[in-house]
SEVEXBA-794849 format. One record per atom (N, C-alpha, C): x, y, z. Coordinates in steps of 0.2 Angstrom, whole numbers, padded with zeros to 4 digits, always signed. Example, Ala and Ser with C-alpha at 12.3 -4.5 7.8 and 13.67 -1.06 7.14 Angstrom:
BEGIN
+0066-0028+0039 +0062-0022+0039 +0066-0016+0039 +0064-0011+0035 +0068-0005+0036 +0064+0000+0039 
//
This chain:
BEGIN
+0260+0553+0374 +0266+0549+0376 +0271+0550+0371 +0269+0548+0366 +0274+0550+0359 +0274+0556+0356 +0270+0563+0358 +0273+0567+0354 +0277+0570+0353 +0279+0570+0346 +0283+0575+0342 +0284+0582+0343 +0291+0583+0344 +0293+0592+0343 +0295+0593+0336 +0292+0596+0333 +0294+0601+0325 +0296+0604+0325 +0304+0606+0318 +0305+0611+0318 +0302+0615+0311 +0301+0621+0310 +0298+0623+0304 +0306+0627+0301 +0305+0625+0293 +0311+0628+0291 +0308+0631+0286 +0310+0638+0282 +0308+0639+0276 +0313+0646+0272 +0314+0646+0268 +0317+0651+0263 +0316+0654+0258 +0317+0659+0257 +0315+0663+0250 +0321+0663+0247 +0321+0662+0240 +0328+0665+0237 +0325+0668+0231 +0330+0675+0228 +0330+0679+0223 +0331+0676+0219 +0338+0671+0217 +0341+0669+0211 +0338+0662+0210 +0341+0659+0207 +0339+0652+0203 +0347+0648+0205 +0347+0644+0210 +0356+0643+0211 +0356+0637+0206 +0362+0637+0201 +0364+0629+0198 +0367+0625+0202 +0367+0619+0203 +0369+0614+0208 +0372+0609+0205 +0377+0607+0208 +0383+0604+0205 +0382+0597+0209 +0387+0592+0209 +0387+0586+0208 +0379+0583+0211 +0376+0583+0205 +0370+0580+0203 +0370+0572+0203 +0368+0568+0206 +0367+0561+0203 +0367+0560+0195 +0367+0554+0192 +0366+0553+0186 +0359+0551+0186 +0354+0554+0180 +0347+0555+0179 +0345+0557+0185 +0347+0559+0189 +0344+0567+0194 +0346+0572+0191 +0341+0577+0192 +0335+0578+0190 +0330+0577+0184 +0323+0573+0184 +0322+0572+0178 +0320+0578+0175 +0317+0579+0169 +0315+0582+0163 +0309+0587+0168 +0307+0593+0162 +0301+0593+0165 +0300+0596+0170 +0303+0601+0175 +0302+0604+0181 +0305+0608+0182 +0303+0612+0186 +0304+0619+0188 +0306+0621+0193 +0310+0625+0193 +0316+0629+0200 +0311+0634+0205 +0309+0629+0211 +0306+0634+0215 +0309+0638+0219 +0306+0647+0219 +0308+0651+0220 +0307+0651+0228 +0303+0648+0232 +0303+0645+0239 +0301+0639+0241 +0302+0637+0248 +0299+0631+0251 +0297+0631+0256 +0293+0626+0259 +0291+0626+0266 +0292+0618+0270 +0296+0615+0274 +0295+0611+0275 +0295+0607+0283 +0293+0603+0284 +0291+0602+0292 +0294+0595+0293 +0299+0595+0299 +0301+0588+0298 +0303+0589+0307 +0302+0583+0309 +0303+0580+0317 +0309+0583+0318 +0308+0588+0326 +0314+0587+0329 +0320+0582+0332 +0314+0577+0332 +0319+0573+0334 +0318+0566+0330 +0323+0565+0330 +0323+0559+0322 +0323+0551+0329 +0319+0545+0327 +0321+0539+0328 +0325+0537+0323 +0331+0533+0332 +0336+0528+0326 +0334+0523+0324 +0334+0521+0316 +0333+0514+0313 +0327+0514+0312 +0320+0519+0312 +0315+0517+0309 +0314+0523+0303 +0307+0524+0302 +0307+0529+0296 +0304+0534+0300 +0303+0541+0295 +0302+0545+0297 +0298+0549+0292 +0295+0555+0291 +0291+0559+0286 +0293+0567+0287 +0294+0571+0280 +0297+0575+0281 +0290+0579+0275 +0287+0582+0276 +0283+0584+0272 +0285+0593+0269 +0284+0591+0262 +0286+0598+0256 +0282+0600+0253 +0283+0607+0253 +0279+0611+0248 +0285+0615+0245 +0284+0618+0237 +0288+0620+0234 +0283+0625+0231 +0285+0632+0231 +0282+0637+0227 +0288+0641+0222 +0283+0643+0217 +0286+0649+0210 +0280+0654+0214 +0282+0659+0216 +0277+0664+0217 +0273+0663+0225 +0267+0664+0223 +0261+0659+0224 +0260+0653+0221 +0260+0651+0217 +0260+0645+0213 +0265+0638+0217 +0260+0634+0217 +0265+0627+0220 +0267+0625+0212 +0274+0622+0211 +0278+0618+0207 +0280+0613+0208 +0284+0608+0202 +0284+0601+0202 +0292+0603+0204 +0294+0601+0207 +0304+0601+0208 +0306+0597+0210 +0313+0594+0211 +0319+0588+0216 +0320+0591+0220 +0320+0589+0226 +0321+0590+0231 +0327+0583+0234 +0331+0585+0236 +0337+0578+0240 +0337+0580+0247 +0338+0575+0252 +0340+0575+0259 +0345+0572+0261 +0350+0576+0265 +0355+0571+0266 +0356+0573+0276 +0359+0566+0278 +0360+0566+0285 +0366+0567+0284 +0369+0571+0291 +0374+0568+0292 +0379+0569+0299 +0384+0568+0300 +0389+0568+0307 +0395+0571+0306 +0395+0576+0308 +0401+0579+0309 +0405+0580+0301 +0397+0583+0297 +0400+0583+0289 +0400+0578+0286 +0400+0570+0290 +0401+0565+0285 +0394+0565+0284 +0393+0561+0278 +0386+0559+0274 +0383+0551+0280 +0379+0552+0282 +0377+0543+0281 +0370+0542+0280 +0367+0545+0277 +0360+0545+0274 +0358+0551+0271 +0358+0548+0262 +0355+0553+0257 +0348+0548+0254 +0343+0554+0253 +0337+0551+0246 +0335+0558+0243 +0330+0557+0240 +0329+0562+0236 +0321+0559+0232 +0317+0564+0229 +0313+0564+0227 +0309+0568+0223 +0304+0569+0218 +0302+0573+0214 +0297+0573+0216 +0292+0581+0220 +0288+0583+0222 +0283+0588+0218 +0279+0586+0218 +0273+0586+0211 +0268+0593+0218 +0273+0600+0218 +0269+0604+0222 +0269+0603+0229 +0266+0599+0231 +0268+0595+0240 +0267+0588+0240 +0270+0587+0246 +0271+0579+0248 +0275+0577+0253 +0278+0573+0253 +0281+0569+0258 +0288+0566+0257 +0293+0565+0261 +0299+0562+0258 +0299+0555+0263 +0300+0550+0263 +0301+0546+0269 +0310+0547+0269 +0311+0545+0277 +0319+0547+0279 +0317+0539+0283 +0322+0537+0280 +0325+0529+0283 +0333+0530+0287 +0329+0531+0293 +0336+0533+0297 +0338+0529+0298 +0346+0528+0297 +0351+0521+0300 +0350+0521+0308 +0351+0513+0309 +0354+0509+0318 +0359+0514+0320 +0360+0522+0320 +0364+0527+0323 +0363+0527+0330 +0369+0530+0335 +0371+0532+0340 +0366+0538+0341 +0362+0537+0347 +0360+0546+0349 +0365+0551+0349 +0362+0557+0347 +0363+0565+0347 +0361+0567+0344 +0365+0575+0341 +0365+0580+0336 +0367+0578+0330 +0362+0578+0325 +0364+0580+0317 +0363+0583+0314 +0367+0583+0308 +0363+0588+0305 +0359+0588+0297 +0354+0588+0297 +0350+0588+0291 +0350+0592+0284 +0354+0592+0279 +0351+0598+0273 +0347+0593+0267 +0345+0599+0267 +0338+0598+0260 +0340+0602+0257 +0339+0602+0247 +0342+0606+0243 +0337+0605+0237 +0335+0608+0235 +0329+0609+0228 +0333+0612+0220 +0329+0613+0216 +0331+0615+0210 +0334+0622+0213 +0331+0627+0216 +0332+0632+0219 +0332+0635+0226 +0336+0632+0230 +0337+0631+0237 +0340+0627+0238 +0344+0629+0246 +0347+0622+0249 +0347+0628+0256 +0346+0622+0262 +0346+0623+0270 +0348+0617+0272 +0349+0620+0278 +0352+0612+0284 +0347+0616+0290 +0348+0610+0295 +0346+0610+0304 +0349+0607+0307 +0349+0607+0312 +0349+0602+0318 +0346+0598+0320 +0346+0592+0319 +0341+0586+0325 +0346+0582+0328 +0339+0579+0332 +0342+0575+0337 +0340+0569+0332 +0344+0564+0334 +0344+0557+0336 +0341+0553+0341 +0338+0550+0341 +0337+0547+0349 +0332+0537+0347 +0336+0535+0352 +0333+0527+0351 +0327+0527+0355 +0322+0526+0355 +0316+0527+0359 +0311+0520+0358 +0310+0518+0361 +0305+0512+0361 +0303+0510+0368 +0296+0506+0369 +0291+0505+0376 +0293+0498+0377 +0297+0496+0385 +0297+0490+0386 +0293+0487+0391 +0288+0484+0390 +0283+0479+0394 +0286+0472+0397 +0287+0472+0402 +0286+0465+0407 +0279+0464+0411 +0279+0456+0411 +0274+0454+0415 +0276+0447+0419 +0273+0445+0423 +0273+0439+0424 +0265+0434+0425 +0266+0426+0424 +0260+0423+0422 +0255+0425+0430 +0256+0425+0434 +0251+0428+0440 +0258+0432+0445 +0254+0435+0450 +0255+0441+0453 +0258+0435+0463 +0257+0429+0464 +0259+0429+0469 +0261+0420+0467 +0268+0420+0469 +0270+0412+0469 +0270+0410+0475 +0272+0401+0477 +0274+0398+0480 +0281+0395+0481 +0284+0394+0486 +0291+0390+0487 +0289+0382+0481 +0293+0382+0476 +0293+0374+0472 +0292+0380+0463 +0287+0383+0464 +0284+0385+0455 +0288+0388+0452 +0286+0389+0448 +0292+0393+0440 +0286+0400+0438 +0291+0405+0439 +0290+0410+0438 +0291+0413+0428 +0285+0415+0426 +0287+0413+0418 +0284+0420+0416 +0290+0423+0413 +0291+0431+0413 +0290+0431+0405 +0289+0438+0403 +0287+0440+0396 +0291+0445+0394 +0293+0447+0390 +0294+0453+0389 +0291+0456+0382 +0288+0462+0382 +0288+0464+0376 +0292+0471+0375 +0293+0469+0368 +0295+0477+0365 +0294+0480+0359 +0292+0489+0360 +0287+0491+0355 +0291+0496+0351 +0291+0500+0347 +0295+0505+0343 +0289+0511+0348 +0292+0518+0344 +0286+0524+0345 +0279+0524+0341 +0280+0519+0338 +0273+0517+0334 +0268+0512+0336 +0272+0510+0341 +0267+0504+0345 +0270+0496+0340 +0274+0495+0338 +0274+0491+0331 +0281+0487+0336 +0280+0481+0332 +0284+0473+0338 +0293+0480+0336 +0297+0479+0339 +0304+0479+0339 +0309+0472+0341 +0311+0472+0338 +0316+0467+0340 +0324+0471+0343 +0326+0471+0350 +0327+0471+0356 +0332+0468+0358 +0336+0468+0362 +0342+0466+0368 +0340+0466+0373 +0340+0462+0376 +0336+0466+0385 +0342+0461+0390 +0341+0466+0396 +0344+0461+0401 +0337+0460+0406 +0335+0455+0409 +0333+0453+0415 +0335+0453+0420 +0332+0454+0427 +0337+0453+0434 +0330+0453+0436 +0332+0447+0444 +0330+0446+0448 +0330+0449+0453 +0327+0451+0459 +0330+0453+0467 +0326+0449+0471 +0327+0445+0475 +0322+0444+0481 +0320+0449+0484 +0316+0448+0492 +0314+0451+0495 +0320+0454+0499 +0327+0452+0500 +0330+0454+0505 +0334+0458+0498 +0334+0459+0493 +0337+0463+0487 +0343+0460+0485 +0343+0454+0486 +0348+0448+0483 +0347+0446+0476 +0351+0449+0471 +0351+0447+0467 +0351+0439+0463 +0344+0437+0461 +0346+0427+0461 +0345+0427+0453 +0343+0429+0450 +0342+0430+0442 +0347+0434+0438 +0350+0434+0434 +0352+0437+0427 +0352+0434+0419 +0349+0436+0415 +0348+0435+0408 +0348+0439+0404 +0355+0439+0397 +0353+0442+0392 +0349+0440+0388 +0342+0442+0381 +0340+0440+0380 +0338+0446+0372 +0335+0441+0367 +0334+0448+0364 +0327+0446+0362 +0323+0452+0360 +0315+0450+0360 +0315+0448+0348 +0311+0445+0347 +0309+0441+0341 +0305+0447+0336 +0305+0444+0329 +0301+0450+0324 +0295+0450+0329 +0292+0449+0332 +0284+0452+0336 +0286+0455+0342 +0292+0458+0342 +0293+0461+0349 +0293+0457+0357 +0293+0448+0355 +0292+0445+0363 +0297+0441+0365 +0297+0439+0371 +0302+0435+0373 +0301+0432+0380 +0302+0426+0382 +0299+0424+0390 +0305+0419+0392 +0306+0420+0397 +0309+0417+0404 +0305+0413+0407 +0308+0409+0408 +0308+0403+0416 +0311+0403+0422 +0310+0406+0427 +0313+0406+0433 +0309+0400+0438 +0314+0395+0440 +0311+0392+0445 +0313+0393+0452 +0308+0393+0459 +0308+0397+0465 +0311+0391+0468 +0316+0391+0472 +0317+0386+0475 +0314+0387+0482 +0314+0377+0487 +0308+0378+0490 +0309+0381+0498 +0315+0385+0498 +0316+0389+0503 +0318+0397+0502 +0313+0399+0499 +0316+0405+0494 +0316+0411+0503 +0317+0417+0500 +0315+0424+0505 +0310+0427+0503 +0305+0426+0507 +0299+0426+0506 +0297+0434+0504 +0290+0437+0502 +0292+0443+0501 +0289+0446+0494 +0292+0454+0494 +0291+0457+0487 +0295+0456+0484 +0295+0452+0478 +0301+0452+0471 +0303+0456+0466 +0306+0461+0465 +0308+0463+0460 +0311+0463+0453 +0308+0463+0448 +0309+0461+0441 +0313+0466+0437 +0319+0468+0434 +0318+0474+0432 +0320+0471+0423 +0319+0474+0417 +0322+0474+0411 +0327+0479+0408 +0332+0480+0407 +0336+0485+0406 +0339+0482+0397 +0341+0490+0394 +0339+0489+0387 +0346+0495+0387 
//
């Protein structure tokens, strides 16, 4: 249900490029301008949670210690840079901002390299309703739940709308609500004792 699409990026370069507006104390001491890389990173990025971008840096055949930085952005603008010193291979966590789905674009730059891509954006999370039994009577309260998960199966906190239909498709409920650090949140609907008898439908829209 949640698999991932990758894109594979890699490059070779002949030269050793100098890179200009460097952070202050980036790059530290001690390492080496790799003359390629390989790196594997989700084609599609979720907003607002983390991500993993996995590197490997070579001189040759030989893997090397180098910086490597990341930045996002939109239409040129910047809204997420980090950066890290990669001991050969490893990982960079990406803390994507609460952004808008789409297209962005990604580059990644080393001691010796720099590429961009394309990824998507997208807000993706599982939402569960239930209710406390499956068949009421005219007078009871119907007591709804809602849960909501990230792609990692992990609580989200949420926005949701709830809606009623009766059996005749009369709309008699509506509630905004937003779900708690555990991803829950619950309703009380009471039936009244002359309802439209029937299937009911629940829906949650997000």
């Amino acid at each position: 249900m949640f698999a991932k699409r990758y894109t594979f990026v890699a490059l070779i370069v002949a030269l050793v490029l100098v890179l200009t507006l460097i952070p202050i104390g980036w790059p530290p001491k001690n390492v080496e301008a790799a003359e390629s890389y390989m790196a594997i990173i989700p084609k599609v990025l979720h907003s607002g949670q983390t991500e993993q971008m996995s590197l490997a840096l070579f001189s040759g055949s030989n893997l090397v210690k180098g910086n490597v930085e990341v930045r996002l952005l939109d239409s040129g603008r910047e809204i997420y840079r980090t950066h890290k010193t990669i001991s050969g291979k490893g990982t960079i966590a990406l803390e994507i901002p609460d952004i808008a789905e789409g297209d962005y674009e990604i580059q990644i730059k080393g001691d010796g390299f720099e590429d961009k891509a394309t990824v998507k954006v997208e807000k993706t999370f599982l939402t569960f309703l239930y209710t406390d039994k499956p068949i009421y009577k005219p007078g009871q309260v119907i007591n709804i739940r809602v849960i909501t998960l990230n792609n990692e199966l992990r609580p989200l906190e949420e926005g949701i709308t709830v809606e009623v239909q009766d059996a005749r498709g009369i709309k008699i409920f509506r509630s905004e609500i937003s779900t708690d650090q555990y991803g829950m949140a619950t309703l009380e609907l009471p039936v009244s004792e002359e309802p439209n008898l029937g299937n009911w439908k629940i829906t949650a829209k997000t």
